[in-house]
N, C-alpha and C positions, 0 to 999 in steps of 0.2 A: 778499134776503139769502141764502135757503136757495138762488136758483139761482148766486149766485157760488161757494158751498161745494163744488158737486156739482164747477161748471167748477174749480175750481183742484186738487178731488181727482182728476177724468180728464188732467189736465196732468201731475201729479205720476203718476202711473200709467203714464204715455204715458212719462215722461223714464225712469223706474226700469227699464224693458221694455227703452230703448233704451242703459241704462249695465249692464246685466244682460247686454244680449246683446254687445256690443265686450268685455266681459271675457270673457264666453265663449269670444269668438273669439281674443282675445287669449291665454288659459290653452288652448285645446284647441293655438295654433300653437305654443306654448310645450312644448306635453309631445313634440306633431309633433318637435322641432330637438332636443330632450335625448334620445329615442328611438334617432333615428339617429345620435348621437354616440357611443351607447352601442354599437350597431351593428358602428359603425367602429374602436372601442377592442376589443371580443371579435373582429372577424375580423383587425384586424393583431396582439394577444397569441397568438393561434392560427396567425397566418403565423408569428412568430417561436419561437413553439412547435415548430413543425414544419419550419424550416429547423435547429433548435440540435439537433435529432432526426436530421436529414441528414447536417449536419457530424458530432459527435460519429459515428457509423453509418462517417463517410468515414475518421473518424480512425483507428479503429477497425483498419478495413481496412491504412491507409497504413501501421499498426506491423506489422502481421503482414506485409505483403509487405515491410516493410523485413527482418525478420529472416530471410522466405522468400528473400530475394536473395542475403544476409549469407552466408546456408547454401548455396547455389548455388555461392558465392563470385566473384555476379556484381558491377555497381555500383551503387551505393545513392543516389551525392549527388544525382540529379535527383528520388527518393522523399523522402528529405528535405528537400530546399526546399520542394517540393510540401505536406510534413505543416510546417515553418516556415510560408508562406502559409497554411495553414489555419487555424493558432492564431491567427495577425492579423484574419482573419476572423471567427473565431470572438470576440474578444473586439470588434473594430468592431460586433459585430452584438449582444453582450449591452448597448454604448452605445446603440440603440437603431439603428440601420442593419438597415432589414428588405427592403429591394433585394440582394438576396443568391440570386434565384433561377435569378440568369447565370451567379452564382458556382459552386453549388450544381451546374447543369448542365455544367460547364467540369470541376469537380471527378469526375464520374461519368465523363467522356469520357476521365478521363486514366486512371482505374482499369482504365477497360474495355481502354485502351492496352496498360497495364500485365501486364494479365489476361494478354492475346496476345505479351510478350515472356516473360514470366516460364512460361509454355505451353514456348515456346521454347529458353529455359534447360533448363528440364528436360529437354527431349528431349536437348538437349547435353550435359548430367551425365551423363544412362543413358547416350548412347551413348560417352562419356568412361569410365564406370564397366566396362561391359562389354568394351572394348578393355582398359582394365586391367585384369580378370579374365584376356582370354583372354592378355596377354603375362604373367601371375602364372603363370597354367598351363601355358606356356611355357617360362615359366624354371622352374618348377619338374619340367617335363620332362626340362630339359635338365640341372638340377642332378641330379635322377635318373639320368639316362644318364652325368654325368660321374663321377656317385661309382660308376654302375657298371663302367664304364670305369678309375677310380680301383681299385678294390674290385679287379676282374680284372688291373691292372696289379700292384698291394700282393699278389695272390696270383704274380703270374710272378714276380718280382723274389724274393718269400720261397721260391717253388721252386728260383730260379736260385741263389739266397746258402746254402740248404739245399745245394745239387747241388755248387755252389763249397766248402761248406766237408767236402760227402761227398769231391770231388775232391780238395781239402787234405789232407784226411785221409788219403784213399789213398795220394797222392803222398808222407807223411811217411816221414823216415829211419826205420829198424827195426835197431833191434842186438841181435844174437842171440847165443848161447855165451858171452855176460860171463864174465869170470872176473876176478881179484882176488888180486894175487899182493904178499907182502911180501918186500922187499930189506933186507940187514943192508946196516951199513956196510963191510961184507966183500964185499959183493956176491955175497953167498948169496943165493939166490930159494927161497921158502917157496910152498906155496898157503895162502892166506888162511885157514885156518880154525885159530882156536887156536894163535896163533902169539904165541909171549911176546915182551912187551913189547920185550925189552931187543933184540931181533932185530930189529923194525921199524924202518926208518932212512926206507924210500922206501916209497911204493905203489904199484904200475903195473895199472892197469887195460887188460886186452886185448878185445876183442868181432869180431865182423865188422857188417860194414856191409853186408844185405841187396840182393841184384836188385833192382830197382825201376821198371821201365820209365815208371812214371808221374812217376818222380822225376828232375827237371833233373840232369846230371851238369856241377854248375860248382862252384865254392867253398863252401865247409860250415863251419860254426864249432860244433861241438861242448863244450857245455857241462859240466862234470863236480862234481857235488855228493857230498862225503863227510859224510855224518851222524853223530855221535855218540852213543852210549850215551842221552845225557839230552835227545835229538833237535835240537840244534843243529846249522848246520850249520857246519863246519869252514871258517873265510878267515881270510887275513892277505893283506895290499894285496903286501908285501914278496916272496910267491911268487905272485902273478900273479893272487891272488881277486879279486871285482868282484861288478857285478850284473849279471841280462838281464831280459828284460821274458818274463813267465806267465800266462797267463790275464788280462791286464789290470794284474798288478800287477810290483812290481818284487822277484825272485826272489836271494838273494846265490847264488854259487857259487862252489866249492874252487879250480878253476882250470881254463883253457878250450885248447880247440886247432884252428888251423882248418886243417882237410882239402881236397882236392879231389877230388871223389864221380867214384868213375868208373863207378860201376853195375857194379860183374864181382863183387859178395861176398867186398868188398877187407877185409882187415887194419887193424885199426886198434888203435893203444896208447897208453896216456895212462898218462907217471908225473908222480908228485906226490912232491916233498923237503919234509917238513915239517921246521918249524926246532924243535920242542917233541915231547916224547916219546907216545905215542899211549896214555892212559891203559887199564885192561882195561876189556873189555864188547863187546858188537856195533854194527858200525856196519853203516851200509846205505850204498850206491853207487846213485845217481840219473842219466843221462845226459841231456842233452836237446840238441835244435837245431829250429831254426825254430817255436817255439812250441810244439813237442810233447814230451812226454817219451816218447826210443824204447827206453830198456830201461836193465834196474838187476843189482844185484846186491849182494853183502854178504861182510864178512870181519871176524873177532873176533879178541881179542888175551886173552892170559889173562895 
């Protein structure tokens, strides 16, 4: 009896040793296969770690050379489809696509492309930029030399029109020994000074008309203004008054007479018939012709 107890507990013994050890093996292959599953979960989160680190890095790039083109004022649309495919990428690959490392390298080879035109560009800008510099400085040479050229013309031209209007001037009529003579309607002739009223009928102004070598001897229109006591000057349309042009502006005058200048220190006489009696006070006598005034004189009436 005691030896079937010993035999059925070494049986029991024998079977526990052999369901002891196929678990063993079965729990040690079981941690084996969860092991390297876990393995393979940390190196593909780390592959996708590290291409999302690539891309973003490439994007990066693709904006700055977009705007470094933009600025060149080169072309951009192949830089932009380029960063378009990349966001495709980029979000195929946060679905879980971790084959991305042809991409990844295709993407590098076209920056590095990129690198060596955009290299290129630049060299084109500078040498773009400095060709415009030197035709800046160019023209600005030459707008130098035109305004000095301008500058030296604006002073001949202001010599010459100075010299023309010194020549004008010289060549202007000159009437010398004025004198100022009153007629009665008797045809008494008085000299002009203090001559009553009731005697004055006509005025006759006599002068000569100066040598002038520099003066054209053709037709002359000589202008004659009588001034009044209260500085008016004396017209009526009816004995032949009008205007002439003075300084720019428009001048009235008593009445006009036109000559032919013969340069010899000719005689010249100018009467005026007023229709109204010649109040008292002084008047003054004004001559003019061709925009000058060449000599005056005066006669009063008491």
């Amino acid at each position: 009896m005691e030896n079937r107890n010993n035999t059925g507990l070494v049986i029991g013994l024998i079977l526990m040793t052999v369901i002891a050890a196929v678990f063993g093996y079965l729990y040690y292959q079981e941690r084996g296969i969860t092991t390297k599953q876990e393995g393979d979960l940390e190196a593909r989160v780390t592959e996708l770690a590290n291409t999302e680190i690539k891309l973003d890095s490439i994007a990066r790039q693709l904006d700055a050379k977009i705007l470094e083109v933009q600025g060149l004022g080169g072309d951009v649309a192949e830089l932009q489809k380029a960063k378009a495919d990349l966001e495709k990428d980029r979000s195929s690959l946060r679905r879980g696509n971790a084959s991305m490392s042809k991409k990844v390298k295709e993407y590098e080879d076209f920056l590095t492309k990129k690198d060596t035109e955009i290299a290129q560009l630049r060299e084109e800008n500078q040498q773009l930029i400095s060709q415009n510099e030197t035709l800046v400085q160019e023209k600005t040479e030459l707008l130098t030399s035109k305004q000095a050229v301008s500058d030296s013309l604006t002073g001949v031209i202001s010599k010459n029109t100075e010299l023309e209007s010194k020549v004008t001037m010289a060549a202007a009529l000159r009437a010398r020994s004025v004198k100022v003579y009153a007629i009665s309607s008797k045809g008494k002739v008085r000299e002009g000074e203090n001559v009553k009223a009731k005697r004055v009928d006509k005025v006759r102004v006599d002068f000569i008309l100066e040598k002038n070598p520099l003066t054209l001897t053709d037709d002359k229109t000589v202008y004659l203004r009588i001034i009044d006591p209260s500085g008016a000057t004396i017209a009526d349309g009816a004995t032949g008054s009008g205007e002439f042009d003075f300084n720019g502006q428009k001048q009235g005058y008593t009445i006009s007479k036109d000559i032919t200048y013969t340069n010899n220190n000719q005689d010249v006489s100018i009467m005026y018939d007023r229709a109204t009696p010649f109040t008292s006070g002084k008047y003054t006598i004004a001559l003019y012709s061709e925009g000058f005034e060449i000599g005056e004189g005066s006669f009063s009436v008491k």
